[in-house]
Jmol script that loads the backbone (N, CA, C; Angstrom):
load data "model"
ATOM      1  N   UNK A   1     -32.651   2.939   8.696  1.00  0.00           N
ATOM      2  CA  UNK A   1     -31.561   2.282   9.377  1.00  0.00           C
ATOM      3  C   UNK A   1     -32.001   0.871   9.746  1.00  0.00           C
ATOM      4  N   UNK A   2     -31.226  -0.288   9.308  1.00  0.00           N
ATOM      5  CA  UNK A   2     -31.405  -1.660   9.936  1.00  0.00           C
ATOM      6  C   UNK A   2     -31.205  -1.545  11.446  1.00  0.00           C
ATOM      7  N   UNK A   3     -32.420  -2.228  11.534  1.00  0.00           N
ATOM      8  CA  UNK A   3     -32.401  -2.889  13.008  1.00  0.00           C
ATOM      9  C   UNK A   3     -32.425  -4.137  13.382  1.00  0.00           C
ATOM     10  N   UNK A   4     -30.720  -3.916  13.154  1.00  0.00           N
ATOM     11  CA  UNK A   4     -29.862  -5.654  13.976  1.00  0.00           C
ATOM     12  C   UNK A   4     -29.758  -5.467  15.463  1.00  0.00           C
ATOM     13  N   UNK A   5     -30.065  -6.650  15.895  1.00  0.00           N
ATOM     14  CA  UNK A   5     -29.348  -6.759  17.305  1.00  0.00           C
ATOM     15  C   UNK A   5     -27.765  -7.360  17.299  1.00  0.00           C
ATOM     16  N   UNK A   6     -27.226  -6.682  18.488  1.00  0.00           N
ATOM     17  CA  UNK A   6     -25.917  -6.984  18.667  1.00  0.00           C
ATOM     18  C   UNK A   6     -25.778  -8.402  18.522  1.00  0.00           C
ATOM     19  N   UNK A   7     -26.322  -9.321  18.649  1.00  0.00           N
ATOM     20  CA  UNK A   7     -26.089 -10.796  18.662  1.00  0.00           C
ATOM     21  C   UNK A   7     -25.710 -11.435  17.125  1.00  0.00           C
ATOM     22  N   UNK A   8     -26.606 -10.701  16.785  1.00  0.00           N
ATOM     23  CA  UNK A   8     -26.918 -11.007  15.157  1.00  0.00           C
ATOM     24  C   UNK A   8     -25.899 -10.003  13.785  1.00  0.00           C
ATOM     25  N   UNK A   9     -25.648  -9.091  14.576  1.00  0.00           N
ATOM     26  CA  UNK A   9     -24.571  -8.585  13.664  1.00  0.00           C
ATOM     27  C   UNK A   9     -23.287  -9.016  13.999  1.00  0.00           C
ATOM     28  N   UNK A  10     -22.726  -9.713  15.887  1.00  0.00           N
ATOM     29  CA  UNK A  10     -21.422 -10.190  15.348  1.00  0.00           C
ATOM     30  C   UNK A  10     -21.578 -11.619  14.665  1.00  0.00           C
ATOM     31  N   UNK A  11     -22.901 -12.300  14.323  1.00  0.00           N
ATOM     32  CA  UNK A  11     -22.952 -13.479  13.540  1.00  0.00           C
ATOM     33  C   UNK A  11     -22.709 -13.256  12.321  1.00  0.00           C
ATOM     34  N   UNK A  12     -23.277 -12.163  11.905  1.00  0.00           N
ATOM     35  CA  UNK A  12     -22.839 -11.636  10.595  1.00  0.00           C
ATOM     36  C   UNK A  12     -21.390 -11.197   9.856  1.00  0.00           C
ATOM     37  N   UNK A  13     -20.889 -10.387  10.603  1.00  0.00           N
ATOM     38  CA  UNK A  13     -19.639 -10.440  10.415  1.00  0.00           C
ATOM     39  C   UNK A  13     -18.950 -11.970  10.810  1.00  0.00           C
ATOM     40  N   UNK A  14     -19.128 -12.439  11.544  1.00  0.00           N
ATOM     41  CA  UNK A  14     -17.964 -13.759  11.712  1.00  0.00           C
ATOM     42  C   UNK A  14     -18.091 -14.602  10.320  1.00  0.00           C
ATOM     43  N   UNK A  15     -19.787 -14.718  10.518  1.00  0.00           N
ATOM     44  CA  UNK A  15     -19.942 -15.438   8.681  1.00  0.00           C
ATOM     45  C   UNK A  15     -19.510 -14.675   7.362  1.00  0.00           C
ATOM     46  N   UNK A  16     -18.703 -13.222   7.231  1.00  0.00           N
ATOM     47  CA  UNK A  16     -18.675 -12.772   6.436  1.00  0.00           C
ATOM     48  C   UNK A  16     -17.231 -12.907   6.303  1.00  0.00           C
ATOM     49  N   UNK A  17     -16.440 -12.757   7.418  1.00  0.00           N
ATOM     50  CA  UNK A  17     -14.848 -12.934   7.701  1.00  0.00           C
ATOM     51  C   UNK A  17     -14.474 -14.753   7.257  1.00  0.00           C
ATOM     52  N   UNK A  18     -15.284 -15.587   7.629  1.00  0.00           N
ATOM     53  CA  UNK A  18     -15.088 -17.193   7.467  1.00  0.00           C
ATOM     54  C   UNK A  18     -14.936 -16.796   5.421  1.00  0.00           C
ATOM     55  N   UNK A  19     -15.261 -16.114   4.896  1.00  0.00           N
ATOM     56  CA  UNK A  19     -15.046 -16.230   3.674  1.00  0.00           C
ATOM     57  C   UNK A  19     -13.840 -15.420   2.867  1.00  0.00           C
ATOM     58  N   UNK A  20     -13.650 -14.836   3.869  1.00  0.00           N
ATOM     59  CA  UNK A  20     -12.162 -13.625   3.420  1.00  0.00           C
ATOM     60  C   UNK A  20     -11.164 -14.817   2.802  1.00  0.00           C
ATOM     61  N   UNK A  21      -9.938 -14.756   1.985  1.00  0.00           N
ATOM     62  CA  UNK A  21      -9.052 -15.597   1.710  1.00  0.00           C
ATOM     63  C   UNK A  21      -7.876 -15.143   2.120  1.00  0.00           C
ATOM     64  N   UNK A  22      -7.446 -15.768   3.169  1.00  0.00           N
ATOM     65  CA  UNK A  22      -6.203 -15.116   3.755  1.00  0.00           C
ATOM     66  C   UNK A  22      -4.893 -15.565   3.171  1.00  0.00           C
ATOM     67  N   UNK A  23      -4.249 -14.468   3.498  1.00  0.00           N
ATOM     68  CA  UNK A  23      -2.588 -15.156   2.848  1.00  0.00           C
ATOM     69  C   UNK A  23      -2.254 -15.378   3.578  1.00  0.00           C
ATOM     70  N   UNK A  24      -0.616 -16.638   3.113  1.00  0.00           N
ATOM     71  CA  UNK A  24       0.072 -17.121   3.588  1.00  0.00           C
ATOM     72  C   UNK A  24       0.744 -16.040   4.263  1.00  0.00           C
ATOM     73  N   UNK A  25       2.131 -17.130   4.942  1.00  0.00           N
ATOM     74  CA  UNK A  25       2.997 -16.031   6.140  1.00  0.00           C
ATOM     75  C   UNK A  25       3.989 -16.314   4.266  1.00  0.00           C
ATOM     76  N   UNK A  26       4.262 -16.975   3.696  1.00  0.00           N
ATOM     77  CA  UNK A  26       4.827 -16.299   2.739  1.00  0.00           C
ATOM     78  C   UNK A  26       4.407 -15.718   1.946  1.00  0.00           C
ATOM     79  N   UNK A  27       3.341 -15.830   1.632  1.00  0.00           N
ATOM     80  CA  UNK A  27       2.804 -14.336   0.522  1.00  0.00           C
ATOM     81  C   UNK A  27       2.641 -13.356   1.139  1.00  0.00           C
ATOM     82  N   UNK A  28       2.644 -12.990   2.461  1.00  0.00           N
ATOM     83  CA  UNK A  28       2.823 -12.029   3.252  1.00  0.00           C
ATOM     84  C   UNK A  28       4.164 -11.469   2.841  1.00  0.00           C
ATOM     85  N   UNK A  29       5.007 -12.254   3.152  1.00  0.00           N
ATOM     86  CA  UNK A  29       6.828 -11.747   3.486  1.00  0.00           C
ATOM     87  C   UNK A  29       6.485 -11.274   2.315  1.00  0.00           C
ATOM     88  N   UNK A  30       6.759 -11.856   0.750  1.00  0.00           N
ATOM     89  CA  UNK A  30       6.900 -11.690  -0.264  1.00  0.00           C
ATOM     90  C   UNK A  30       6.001 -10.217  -0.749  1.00  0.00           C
ATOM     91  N   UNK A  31       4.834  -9.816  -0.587  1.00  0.00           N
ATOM     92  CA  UNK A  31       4.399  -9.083  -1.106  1.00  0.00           C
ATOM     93  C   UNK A  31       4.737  -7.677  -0.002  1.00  0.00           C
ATOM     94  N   UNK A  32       5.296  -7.270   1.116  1.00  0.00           N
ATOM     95  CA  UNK A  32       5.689  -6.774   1.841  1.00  0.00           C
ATOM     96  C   UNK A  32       7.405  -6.472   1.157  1.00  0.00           C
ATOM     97  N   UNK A  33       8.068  -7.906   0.862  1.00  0.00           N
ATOM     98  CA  UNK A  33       9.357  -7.158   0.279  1.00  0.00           C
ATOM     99  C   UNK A  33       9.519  -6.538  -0.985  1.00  0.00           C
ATOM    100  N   UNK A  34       8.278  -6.820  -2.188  1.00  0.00           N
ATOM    101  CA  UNK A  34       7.714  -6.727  -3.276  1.00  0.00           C
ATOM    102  C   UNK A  34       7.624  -4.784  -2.936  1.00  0.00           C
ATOM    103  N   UNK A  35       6.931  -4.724  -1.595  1.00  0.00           N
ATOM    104  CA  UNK A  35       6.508  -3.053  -1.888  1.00  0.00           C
ATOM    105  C   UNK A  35       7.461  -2.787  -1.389  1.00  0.00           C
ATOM    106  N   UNK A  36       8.736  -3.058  -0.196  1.00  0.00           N
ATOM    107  CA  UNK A  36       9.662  -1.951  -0.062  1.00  0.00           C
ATOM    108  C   UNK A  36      10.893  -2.045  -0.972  1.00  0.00           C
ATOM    109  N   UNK A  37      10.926  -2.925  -2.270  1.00  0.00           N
ATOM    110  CA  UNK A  37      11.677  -2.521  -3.100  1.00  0.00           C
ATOM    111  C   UNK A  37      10.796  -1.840  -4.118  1.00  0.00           C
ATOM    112  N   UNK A  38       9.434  -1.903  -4.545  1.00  0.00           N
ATOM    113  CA  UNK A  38       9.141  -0.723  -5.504  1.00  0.00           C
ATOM    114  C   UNK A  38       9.314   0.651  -4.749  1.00  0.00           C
ATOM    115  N   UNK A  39       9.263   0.965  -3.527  1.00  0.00           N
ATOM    116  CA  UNK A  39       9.203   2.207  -3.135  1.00  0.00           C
ATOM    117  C   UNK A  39      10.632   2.787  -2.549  1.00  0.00           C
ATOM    118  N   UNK A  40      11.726   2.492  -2.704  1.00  0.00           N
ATOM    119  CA  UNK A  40      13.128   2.097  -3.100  1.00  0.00           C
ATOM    120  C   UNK A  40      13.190   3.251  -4.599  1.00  0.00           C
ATOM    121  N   UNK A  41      12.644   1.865  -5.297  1.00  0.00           N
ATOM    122  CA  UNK A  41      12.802   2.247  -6.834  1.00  0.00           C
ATOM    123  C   UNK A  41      12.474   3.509  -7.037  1.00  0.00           C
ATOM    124  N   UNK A  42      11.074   4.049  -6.388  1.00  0.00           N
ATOM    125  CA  UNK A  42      10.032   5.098  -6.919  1.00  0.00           C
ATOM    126  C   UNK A  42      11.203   5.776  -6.398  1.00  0.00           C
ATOM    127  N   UNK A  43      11.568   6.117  -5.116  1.00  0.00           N
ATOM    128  CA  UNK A  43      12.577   7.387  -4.382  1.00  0.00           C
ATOM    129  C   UNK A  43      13.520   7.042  -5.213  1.00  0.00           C
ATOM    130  N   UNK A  44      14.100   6.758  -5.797  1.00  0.00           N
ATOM    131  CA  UNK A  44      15.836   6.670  -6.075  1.00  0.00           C
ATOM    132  C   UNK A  44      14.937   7.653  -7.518  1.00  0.00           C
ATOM    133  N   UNK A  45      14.299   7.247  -8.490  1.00  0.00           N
ATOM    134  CA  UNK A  45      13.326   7.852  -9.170  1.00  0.00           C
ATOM    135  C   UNK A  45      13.356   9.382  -9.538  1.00  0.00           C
ATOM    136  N   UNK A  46      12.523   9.111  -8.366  1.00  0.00           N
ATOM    137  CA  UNK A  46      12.508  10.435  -7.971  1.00  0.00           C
ATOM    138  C   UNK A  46      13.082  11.698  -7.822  1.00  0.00           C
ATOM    139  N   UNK A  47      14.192  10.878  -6.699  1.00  0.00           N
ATOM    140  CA  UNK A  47      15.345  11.618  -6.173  1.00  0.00           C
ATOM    141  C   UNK A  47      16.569  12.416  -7.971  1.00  0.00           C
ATOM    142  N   UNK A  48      16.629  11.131  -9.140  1.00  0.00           N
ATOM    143  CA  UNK A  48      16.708  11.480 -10.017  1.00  0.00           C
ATOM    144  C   UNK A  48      16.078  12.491 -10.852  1.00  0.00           C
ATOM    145  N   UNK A  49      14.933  12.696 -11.043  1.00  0.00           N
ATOM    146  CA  UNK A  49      14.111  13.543 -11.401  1.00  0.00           C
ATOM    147  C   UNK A  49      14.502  14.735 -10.831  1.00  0.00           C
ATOM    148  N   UNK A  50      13.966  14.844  -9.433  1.00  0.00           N
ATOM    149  CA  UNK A  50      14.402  16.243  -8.805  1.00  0.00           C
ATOM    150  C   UNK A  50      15.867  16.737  -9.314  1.00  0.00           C
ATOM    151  N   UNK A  51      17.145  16.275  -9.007  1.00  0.00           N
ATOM    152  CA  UNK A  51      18.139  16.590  -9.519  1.00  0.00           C
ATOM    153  C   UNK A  51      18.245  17.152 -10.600  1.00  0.00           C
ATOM    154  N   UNK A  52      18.013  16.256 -11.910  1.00  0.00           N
ATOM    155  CA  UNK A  52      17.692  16.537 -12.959  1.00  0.00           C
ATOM    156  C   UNK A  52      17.377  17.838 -13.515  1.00  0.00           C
ATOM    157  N   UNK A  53      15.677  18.239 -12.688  1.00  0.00           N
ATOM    158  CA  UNK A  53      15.151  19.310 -12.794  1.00  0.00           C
ATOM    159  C   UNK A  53      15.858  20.408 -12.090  1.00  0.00           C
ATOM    160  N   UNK A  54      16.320  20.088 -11.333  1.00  0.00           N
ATOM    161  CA  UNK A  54      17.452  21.409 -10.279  1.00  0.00           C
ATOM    162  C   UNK A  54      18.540  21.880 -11.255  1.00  0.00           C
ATOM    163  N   UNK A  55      19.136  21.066 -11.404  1.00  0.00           N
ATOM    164  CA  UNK A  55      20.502  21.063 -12.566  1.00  0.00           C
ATOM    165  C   UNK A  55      20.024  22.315 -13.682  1.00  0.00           C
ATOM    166  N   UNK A  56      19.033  21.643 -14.373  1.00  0.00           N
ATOM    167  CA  UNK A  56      18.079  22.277 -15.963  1.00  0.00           C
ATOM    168  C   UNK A  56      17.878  23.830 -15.151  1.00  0.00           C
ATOM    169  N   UNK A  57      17.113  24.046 -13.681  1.00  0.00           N
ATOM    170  CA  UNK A  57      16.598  25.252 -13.339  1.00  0.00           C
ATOM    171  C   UNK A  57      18.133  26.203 -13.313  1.00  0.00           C
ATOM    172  N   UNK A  58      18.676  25.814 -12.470  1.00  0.00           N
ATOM    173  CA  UNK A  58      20.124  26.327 -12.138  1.00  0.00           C
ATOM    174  C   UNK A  58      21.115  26.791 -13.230  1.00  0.00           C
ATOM    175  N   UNK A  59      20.726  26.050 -14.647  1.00  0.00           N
ATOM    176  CA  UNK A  59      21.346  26.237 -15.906  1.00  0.00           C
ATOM    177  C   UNK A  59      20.578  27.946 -16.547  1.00  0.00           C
ATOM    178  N   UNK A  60      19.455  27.588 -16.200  1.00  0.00           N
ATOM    179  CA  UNK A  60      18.418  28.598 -16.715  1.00  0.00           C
ATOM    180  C   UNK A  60      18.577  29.929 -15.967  1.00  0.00           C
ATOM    181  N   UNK A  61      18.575  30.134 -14.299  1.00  0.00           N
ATOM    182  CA  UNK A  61      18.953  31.262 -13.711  1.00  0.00           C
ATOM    183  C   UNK A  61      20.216  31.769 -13.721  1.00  0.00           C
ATOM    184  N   UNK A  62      21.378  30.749 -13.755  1.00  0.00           N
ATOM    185  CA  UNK A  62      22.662  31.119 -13.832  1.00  0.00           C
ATOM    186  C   UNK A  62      22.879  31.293 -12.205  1.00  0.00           C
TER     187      UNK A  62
END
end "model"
wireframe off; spacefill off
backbone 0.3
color backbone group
């Protein structure tokens, strides 16, 4: 196990965070509205599928 002192590991992390590349407040919005219309898409999808397969089962049991 390393033995950092507390002083020296939040130096470490701060120097490790100064290199992160942060996004914008619009590539934020954008990739936020980006996922709640793919996951939209996936359920509506989905929701098709299931049906689909209900319909086909329901044909099959009578």
């Amino acid at each position: 196990m390393a033995k950092t002192s507390p002083a020296e590991f939040v130096r470490q992390v701060r120097q490790e965070v100064s290199k992160v590349s942060w996004p914008t407040r619009k590539e934020t919005m954008i990739t936020t509205g980006m996922v709640f219309i793919m996951a939209t898409v996936m359920a509506l999808f989905f929701l098709g599928v299931d049906q689909a397969l209900s319909s086909v089962i329901q044909l099959i049991l009578g």
